[in-house]
C-alpha positions as a Markdown table, in Angstrom:
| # | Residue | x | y | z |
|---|---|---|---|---|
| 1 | Unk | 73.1 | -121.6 | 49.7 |
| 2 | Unk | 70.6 | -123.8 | 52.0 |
| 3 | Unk | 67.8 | -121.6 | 51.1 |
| 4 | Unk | 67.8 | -122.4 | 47.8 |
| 5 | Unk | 67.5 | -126.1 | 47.8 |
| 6 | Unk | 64.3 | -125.7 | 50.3 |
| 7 | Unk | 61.1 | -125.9 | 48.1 |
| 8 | Unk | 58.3 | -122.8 | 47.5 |
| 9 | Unk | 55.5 | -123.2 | 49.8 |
| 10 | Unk | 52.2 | -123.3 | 48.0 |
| 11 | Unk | 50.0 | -124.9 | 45.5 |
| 12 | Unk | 52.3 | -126.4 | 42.8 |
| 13 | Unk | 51.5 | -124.8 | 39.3 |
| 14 | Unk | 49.3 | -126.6 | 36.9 |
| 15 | Unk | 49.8 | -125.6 | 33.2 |
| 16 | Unk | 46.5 | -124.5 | 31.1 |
| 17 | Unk | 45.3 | -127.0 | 29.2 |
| 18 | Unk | 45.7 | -126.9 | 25.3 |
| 19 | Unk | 43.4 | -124.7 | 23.5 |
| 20 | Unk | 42.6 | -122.6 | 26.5 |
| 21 | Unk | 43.1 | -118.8 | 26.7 |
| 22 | Unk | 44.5 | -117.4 | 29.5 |
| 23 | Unk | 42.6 | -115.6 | 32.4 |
| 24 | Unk | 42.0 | -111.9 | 31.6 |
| 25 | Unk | 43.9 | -110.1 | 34.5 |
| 26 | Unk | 41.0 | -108.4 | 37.4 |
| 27 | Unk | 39.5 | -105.7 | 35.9 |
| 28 | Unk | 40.3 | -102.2 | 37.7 |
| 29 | Unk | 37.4 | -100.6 | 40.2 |
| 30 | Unk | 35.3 | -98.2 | 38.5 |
| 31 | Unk | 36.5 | -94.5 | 39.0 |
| 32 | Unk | 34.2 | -92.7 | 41.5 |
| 33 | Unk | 32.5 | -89.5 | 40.0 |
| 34 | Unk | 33.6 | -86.3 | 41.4 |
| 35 | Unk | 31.1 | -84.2 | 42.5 |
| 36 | Unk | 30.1 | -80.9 | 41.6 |
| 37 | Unk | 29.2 | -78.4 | 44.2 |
| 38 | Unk | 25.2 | -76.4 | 43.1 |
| 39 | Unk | 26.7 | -73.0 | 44.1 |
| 40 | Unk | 29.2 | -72.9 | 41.3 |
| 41 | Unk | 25.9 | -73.4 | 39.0 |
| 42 | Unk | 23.9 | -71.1 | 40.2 |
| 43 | Unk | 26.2 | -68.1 | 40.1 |
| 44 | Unk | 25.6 | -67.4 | 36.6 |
| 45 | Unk | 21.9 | -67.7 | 37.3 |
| 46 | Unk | 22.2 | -65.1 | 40.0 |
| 47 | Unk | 24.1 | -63.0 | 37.6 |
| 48 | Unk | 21.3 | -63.1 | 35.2 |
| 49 | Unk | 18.4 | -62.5 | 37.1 |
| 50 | Unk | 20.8 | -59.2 | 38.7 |
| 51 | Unk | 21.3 | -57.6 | 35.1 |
| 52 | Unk | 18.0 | -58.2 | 34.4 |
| 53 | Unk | 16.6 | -57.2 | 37.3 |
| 54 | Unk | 18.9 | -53.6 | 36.7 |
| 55 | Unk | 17.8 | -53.6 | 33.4 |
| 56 | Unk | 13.8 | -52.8 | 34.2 |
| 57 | Unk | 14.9 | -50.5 | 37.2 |
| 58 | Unk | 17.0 | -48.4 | 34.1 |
| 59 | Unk | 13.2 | -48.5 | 32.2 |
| 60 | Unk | 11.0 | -47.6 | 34.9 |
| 61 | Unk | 13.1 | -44.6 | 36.4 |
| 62 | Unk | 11.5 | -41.2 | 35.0 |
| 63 | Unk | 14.7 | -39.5 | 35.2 |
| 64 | Unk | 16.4 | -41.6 | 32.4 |
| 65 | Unk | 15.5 | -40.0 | 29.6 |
| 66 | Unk | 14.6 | -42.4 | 26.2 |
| 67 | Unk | 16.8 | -43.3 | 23.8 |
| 68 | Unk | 16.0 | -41.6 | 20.5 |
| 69 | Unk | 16.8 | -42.8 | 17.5 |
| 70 | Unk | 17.3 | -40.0 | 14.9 |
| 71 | Unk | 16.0 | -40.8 | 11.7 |
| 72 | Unk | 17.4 | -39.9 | 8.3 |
| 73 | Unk | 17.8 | -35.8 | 7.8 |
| 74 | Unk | 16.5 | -34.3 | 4.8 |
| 75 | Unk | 19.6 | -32.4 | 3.2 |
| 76 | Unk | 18.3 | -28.9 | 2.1 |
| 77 | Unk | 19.1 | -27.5 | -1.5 |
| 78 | Unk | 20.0 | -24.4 | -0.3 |
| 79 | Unk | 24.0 | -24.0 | 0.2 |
| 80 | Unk | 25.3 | -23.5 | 3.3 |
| 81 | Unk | 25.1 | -20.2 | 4.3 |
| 82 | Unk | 22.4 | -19.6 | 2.6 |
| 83 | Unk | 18.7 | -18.1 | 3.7 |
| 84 | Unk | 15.7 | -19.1 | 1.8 |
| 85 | Unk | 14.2 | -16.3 | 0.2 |
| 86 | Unk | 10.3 | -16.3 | 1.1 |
| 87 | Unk | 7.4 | -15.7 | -2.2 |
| 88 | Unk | 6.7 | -12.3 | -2.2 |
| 89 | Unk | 2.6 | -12.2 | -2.8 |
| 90 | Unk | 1.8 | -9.5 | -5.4 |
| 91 | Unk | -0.2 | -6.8 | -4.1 |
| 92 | Unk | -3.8 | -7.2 | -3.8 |
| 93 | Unk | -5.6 | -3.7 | -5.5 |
| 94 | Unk | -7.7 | -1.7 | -3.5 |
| 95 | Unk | -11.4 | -2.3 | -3.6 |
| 96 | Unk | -12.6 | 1.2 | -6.1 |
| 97 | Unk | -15.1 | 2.9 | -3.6 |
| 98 | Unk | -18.5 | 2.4 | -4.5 |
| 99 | Unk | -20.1 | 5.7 | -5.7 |
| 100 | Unk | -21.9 | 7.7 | -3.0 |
| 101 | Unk | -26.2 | 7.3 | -3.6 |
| 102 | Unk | -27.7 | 10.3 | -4.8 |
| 103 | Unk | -29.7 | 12.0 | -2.7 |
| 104 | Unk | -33.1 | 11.5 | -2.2 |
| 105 | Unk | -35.0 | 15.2 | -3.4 |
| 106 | Unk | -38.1 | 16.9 | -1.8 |
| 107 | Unk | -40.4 | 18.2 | -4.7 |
| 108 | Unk | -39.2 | 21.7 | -3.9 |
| 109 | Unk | -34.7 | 20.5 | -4.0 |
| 110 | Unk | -36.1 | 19.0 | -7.8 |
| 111 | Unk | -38.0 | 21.9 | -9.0 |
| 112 | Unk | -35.2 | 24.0 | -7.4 |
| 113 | Unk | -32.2 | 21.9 | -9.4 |
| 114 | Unk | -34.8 | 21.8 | -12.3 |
| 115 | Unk | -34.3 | 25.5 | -12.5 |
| 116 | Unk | -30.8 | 26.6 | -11.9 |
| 117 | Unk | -29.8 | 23.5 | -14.9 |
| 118 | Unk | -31.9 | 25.3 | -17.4 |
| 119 | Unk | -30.3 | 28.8 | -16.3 |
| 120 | Unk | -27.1 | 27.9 | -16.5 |
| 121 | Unk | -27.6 | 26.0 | -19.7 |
| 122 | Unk | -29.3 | 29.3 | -21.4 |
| 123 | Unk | -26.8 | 31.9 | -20.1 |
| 124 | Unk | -23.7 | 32.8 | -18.0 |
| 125 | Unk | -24.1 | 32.9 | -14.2 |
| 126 | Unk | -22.0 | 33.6 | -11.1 |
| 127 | Unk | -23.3 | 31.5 | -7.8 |
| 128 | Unk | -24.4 | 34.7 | -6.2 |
| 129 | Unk | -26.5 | 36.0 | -9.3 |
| 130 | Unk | -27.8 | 32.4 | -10.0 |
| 131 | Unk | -29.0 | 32.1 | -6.4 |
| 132 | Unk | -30.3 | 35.4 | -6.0 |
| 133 | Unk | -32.7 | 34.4 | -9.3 |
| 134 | Unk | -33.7 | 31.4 | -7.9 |
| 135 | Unk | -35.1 | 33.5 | -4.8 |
| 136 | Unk | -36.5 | 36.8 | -6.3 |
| 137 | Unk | -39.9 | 37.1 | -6.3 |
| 138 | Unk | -39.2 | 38.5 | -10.0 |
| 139 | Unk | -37.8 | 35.3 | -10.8 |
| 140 | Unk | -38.5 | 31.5 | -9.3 |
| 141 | Unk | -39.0 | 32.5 | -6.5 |
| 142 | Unk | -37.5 | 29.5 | -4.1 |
| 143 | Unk | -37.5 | 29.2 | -0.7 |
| 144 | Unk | -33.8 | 30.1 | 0.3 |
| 145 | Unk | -32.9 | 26.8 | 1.5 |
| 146 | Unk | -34.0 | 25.2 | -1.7 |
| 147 | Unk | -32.4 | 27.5 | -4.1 |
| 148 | Unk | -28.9 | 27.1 | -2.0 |
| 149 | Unk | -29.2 | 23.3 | -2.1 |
| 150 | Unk | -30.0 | 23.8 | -6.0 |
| 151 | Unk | -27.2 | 25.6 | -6.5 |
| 152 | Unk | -25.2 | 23.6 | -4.3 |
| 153 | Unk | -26.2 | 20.6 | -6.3 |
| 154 | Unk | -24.9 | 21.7 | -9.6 |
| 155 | Unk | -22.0 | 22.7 | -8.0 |
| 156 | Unk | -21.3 | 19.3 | -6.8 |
| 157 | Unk | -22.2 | 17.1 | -10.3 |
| 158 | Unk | -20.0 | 19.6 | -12.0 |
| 159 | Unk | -22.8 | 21.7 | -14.3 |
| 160 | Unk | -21.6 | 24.4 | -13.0 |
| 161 | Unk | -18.3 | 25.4 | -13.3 |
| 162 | Unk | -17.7 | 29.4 | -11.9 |
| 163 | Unk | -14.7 | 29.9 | -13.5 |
| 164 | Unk | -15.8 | 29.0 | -17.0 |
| 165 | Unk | -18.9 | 30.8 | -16.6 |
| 166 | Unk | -17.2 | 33.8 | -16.0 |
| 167 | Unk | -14.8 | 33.8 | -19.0 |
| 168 | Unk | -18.1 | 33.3 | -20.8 |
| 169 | Unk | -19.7 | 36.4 | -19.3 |
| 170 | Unk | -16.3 | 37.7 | -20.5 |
| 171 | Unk | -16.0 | 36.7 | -23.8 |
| 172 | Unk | -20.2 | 38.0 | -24.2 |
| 173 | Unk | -19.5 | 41.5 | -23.1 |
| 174 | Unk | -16.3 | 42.4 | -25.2 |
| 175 | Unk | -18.9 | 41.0 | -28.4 |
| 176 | Unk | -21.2 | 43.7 | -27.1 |
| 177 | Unk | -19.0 | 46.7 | -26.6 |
| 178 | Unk | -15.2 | 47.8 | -25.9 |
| 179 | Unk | -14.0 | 47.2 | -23.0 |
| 180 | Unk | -10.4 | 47.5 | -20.8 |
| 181 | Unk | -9.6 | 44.6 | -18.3 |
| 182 | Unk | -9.8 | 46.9 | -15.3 |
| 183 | Unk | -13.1 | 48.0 | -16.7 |
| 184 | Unk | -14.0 | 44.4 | -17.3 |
| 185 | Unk | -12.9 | 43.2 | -14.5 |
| 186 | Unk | -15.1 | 45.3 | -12.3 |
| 187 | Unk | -18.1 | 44.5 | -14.8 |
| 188 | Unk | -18.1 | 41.0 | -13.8 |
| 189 | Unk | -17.1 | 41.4 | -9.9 |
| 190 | Unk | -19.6 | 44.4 | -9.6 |
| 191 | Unk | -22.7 | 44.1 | -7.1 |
| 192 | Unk | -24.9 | 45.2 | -10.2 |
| 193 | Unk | -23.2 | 43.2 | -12.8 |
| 194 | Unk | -22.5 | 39.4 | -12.9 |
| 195 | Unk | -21.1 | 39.5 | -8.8 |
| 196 | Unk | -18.0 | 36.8 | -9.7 |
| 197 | Unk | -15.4 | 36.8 | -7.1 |
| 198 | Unk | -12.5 | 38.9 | -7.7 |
| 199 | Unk | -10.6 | 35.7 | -8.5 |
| 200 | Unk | -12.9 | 34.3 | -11.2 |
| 201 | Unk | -13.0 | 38.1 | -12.7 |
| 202 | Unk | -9.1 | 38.0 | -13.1 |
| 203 | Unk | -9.1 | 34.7 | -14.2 |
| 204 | Unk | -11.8 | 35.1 | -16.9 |
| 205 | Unk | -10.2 | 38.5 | -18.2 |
| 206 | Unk | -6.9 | 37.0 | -18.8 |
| 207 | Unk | -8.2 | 33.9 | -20.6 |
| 208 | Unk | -10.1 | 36.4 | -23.1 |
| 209 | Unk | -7.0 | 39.4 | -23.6 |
């Protein structure tokens, strides 16, 4: 109980005076800044620079093969299953063969051809008897190979037809007489008669009996 009657050491307290504000209590130290370590920034500088860095090592490597980009595809009309029939061309027509050149003829051939045309034209003929007229000294007259290429000739242009001579040696001698087909037949076959193969003989005597 003595302690409370002794008085409070210090300055005694003085009231503000009227119209004053009180004092603002001490304003707080400022707060320190924390620091931030540089390593934790530049990790995800690192990690840029390493995918980047990958990324051009992926382009320049000649085993990775480009990345194509397939464009639209064309959906074909034809069904599935289905085989395009290719155009059949139409068959091109042979090229007609140009006509062989005649022959070019000696004096002699011309006279020769000249001569067995205007026989045959004035009577019937077999290609024996119309040859050996063209080289008898009775008749033209020919050199041998002359009168066979005349002959030959109108054999070949078609004047001279054997078979239809003989039917009209035929056809002249039953006009001039009576005669059998074996008796016929040997009249235009014979050596001394119209000298017609045995074939054109048959063949004549059967187209006039």
């Amino acid at each position: 109980m003595s302690n409370l009657n002794q008085p409070i050491a210090g300055p005694p307290y003085q009231l503000p005076p009227a119209g004053s504000q009180p004092p603002l209590p001490p304003s707080p130290p400022p707060a320190q800044k924390k620091k931030r370590w540089p390593w934790i920034v530049g990790i995800p500088v690192a990690v840029i620079i390493g995918l980047i860095a990958i990324g051009n090592a992926e382009t320049d490597d000649p085993t990775v093969a480009p990345t194509v980009t397939a464009g639209p595809v064309e959906r074909s009309e034809v069904g599935s299953g289905q085989t395009e029939e290719p155009e059949i061309e139409p068959p091109t027509e042979a090229p007609e063969p140009e006509p062989e050149p005649e022959p070019t003829l000696t004096r002699a051939q011309s006279e020769a051809v000249e001569s067995a045309e205007s026989y045959l034209d004035s009577s019937s003929f077999s290609k024996k008897e119309l040859l050996n007229q063209l080289t008898s000294e009775y008749g033209e007259d020919f050199a041998k190979k002359d009168a066979a290429f005349a002959v030959a000739y109108v054999e070949k242009t078609g004047a001279a037809n054997w078979k239809a001579e003989a039917v009209e040696a035929a056809e002249s001698y039953l006009d001039s007489g009576g005669y059998s087909k074996n008796e016929l037949i040997h009249q235009l076959e014979s050596p001394y008669g119209e000298q017609f193969t045995h074939a054109e003989a048959v063949y004549a005597v059967n187209k006039v009996y």
